[in-house]
N, C-alpha and C positions, 0 to 999 in steps of 0.2 A: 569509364564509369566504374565506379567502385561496387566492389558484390554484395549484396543484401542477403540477409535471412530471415525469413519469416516467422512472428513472433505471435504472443497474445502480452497485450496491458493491463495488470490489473489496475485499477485506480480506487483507492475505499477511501469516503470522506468520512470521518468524524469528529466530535469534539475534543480538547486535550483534557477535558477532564472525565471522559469516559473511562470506567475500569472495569475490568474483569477480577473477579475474587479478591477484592482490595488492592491491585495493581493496577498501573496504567494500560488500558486496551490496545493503544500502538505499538506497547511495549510487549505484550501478550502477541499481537501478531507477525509481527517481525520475528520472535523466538520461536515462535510457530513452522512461518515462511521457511525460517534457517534451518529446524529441524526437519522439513519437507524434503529439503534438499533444493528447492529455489532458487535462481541463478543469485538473488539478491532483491533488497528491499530498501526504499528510503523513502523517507518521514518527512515531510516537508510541513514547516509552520504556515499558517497562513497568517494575514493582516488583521481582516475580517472579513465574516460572510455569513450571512444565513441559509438557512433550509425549506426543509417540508411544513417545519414550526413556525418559520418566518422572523423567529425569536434571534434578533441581530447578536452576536458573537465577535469579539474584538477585544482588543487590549484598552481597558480603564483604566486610567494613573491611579485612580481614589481606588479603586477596586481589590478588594482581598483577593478573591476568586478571578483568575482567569481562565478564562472560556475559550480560547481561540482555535480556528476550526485548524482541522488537520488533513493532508493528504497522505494514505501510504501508495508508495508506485513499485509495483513488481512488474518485471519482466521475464517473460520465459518460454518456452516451446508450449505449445498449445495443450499438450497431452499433460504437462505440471500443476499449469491455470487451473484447469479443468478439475483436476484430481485434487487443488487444493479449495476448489469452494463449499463447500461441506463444511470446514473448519469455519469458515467466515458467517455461514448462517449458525451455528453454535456459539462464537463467540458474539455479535455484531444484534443488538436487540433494534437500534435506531440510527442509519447513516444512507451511505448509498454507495454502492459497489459497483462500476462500470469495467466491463472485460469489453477489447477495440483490438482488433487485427495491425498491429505496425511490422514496420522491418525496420531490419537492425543492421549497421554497419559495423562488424567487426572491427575494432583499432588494433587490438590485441591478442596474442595469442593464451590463454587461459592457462595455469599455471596445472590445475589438475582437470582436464576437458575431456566431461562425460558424457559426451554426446550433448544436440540441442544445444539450445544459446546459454551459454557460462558470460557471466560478468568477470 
């Protein structure tokens, strides 16, 4: 059996066309994340889906504006998560932000490893 580490997930949904100070909001927290010091962050498109609003969200051919929802996924030692949600009610006016206990199979050995889980 391969060794595990125990981790925390953050998962933040929002729209792609959320912004923070005229910038894209994913793009605001990933730069975030990386100055945290965060093992790592990725942005995942979605198809389509909706919310709290129930207002469907998706890719329209005829459409100027796309809308399409967003996942950010950070992974990291518990004490990171933690320390990094305070930024995310600052930044984050309408979405949903789910922190979830996983573990992590090391494949690699991390190039600069500061203790806790490095991507």
């Amino acid at each position: 059996m391969m060794p595990t580490e125990k981790a925390l997930q953050l998962t933040i949904f929002i729209e792609e066309c959320d912004t923070w100070h005229h910038r894209p909001l994913y793009a605001e927290i990933v730069r975030r994340a990386h100055e945290a010091g965060l093992a790592g962050a990725t942005v995942l498109r979605g198809v389509e889906g909706f919310g709290a609003s129930s207002v469907m969200h998706g890719f329209r051919l005829l459409s100027i504006k796309q809308d399409l929802p967003l996942a950010i996924v950070i992974i990291d030692d518990e004490e990171r998560i933690r320390r990094f949600l305070p930024t995310l009610r600052e930044l984050i006016d309408e979405g949903l932000v789910i922190v979830e206990d996983v573990e992590v199979v090391p494949c690699a050995v991390p190039r600069q490893a500061q203790g806790g889980v490095r991507a």
